[in-house]
C-alpha positions as a printed NumPy array, in Angstrom:
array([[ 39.131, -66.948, -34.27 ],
       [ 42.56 , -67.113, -32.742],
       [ 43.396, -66.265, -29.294],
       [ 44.998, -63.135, -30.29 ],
       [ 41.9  , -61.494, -32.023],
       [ 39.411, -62.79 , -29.086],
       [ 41.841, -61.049, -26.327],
       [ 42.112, -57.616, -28.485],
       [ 37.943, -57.73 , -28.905],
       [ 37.459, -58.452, -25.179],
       [ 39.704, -55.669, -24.427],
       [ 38.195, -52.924, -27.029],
       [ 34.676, -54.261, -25.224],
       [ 35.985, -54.438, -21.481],
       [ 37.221, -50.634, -22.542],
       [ 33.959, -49.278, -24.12 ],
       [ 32.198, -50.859, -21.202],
       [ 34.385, -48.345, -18.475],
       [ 33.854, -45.739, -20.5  ],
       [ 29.786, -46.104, -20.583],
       [ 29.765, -46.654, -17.246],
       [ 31.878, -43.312, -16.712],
       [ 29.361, -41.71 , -18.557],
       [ 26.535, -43.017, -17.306],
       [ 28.269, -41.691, -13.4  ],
       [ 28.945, -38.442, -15.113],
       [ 25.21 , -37.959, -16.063],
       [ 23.952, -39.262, -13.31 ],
       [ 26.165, -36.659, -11.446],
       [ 24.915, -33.546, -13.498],
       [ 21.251, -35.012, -13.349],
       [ 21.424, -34.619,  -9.729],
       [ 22.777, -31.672,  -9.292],
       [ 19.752, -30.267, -12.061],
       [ 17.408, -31.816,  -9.72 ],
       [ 18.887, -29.882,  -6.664],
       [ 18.94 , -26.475,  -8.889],
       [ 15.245, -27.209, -10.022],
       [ 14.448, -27.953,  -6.123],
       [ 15.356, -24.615,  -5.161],
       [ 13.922, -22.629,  -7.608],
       [ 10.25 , -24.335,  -6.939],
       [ 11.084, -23.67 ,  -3.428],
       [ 11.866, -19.711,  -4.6  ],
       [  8.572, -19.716,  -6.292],
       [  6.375, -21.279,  -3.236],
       [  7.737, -19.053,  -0.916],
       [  7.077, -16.167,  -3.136],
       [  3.691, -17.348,  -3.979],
       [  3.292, -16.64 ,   0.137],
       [  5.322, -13.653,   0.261],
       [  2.553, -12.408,  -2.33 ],
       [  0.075, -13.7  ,   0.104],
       [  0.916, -11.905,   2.648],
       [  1.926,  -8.593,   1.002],
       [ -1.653,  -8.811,   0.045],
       [ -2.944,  -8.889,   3.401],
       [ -1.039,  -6.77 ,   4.534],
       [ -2.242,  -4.029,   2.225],
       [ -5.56 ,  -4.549,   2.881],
       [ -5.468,  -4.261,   6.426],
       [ -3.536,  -1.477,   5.831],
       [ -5.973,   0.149,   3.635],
       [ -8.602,  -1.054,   6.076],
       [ -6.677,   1.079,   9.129],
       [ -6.694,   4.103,   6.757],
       [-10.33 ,   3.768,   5.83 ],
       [-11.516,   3.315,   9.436],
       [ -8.909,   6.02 ,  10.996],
       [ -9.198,   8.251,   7.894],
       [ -5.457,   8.171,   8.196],
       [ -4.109,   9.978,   5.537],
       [  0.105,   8.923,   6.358],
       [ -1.17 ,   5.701,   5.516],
       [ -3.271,   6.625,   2.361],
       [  0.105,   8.366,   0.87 ],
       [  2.323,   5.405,   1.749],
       [ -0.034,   2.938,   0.041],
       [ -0.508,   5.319,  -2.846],
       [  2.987,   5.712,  -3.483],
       [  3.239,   2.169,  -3.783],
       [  0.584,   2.224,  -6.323],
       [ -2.419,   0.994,  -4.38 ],
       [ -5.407,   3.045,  -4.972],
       [ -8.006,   3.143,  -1.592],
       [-11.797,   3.807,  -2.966],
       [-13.163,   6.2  ,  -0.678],
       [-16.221,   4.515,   0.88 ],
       [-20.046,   5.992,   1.153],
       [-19.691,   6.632,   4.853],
       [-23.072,   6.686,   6.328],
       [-24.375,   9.578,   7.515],
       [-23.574,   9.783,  11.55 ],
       [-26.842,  10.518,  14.06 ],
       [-26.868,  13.615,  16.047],
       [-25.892,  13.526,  19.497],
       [-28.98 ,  13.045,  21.949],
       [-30.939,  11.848,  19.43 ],
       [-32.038,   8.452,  18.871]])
């Protein structure tokens, strides 16, 4: 090959080479910032996997107060968030005096 052709192939090669490696920063760019997105959405999800935790909780103890208190305010406010309180068999209480 003459000098001519081997200069114009090292060029075409030395120019396909910056443009792979341009690429390969530009995906490596956007593959970070899809890790980042994806980081924050599994960090969404955890924290509303405790959120739903403690929503829970806090209904029952709710439903516990209104239960023990027979507190009817609280009944309502549960029920109009669509939780249903079972009304317990409440034992029947001893007379007074008697033992």
């Amino acid at each position: 090959m003459d000098e001519k052709a081997l200069y114009w192939t090292s060029v075409v090669f030395g120019v396909l080479a910056l443009l792979l490696l341009i690429a390969n920063v530009v995906l490596i760019d956007n593959n970070h910032s899809l890790q980042h997105k994806l980081m924050d959405r599994q960090q969404e999800i955890n924290q509303g996997d405790n959120l739903g935790r403690l929503n829970q909780n806090l209904a029952q103890a709710l439903a516990q107060t209104a239960v023990r208190d027979d507190d009817n305010k609280i009944r309502d406010l549960l029920k109009e968030q669509g939780i249903m309180i079972k009304n317990p068999a409440k034992p029947d209480k001893p007379a007074k005096g008697r033992e």
